[in-house]
N, C-alpha and C positions, 0 to 999 in steps of 0.2 A: 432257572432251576434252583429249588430252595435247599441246599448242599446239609442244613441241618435238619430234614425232612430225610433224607437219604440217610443220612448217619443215625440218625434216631432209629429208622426201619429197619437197618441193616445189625444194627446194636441190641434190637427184640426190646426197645422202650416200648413201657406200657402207654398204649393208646389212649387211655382215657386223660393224660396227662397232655393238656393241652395250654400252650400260650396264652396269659391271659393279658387281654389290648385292654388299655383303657377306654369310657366310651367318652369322649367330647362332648361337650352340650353346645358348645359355640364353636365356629368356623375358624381355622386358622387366622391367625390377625394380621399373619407375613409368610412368606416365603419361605421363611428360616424356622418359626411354628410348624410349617406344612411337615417342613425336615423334619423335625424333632418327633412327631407325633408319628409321622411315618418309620422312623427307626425300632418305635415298641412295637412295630411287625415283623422286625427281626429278631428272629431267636438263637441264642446260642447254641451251637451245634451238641452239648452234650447235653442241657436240663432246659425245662419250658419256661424259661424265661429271656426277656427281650434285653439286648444290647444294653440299652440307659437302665435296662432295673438292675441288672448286673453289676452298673456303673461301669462300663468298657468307653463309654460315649466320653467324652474330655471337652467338644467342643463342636459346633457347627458354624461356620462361617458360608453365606452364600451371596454370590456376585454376579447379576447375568443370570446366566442358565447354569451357573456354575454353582458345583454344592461340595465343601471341602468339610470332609467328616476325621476330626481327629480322635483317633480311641487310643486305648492300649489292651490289653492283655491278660490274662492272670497269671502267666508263665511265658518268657522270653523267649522257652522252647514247644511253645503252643504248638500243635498239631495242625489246629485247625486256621489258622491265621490267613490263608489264600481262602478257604471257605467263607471267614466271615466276609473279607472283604469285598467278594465276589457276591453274598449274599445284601451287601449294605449295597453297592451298585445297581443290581439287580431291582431293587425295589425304589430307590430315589430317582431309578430312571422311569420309573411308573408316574411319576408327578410329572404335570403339563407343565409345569416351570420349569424346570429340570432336563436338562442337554448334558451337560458333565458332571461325576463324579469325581473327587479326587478323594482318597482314603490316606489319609498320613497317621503314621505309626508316634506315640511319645512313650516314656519310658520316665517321664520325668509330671507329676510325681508318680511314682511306682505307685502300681494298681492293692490297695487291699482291700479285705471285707469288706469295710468301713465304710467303702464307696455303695454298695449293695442298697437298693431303698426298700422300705416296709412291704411293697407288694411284690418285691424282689425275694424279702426275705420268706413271705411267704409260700412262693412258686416253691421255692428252694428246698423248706418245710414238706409239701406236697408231693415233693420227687423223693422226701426221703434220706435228704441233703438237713443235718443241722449247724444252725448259723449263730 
């Protein structure tokens, strides 16, 4: 279930405001690529944009079937926090390499703007969010 799909719907976000994926011209080159790319189809539960344009992503390590996703936050008392994780699981378990998730939380270095990337900032722009 995609928990920021639900919150968007439930919240009366405008529809035509849609995640925008990057498109890949070439194949994953690892396992840990598949990750990464597969993350910009998660969206943050309040605006249409994806985890790493956000900059919430900190880090992907994968070993085996195993895919350990460290992010952070924008606020320590995030609301949404069991959504995203639930949401980054949900979709990393879609990859055929992929048996375990593990989500770990850092706080260190604390999340700002700054981390936000240029298609980020745009999405951001789009919702009506200035950055």
């Amino acid at each position: 279930m995609n928990f920021a799909a639900v919150l968007a719907e439930s919240s009366g976000r405008h529809p035509d405001l849609e995640l925008e994926i990057p498109e890949w011209k070439t194949p994953p080159a690892s396992v840990e690529e598949a990750v990464w790319r597969a993350l910009h189809e998660v969206p943050d539960p309040e605006f249409p944009i994806s985890l790493p344009d956000l900059g919430l992503v900190y880090g992907v390590e994968v070993e085996g079937g195993t895919a350990r996703v460290i992010v952070s936050f924008t606020a320590s008392a995030c609301p949404c926090v069991e959504f995203i994780k639930w949401d980054i699981r949900d979709r990393l378990l879609q990859e055929e390499e992929i048996d375990v998730v593990e989500v770990a939380v850092t706080w260190d270095p604390p999340w700002t703007a700054d981390r936000i990337t240029a298609r980020g900032r745009r999405a951001l722009r789009r919702a009506g969010v200035s950055v």
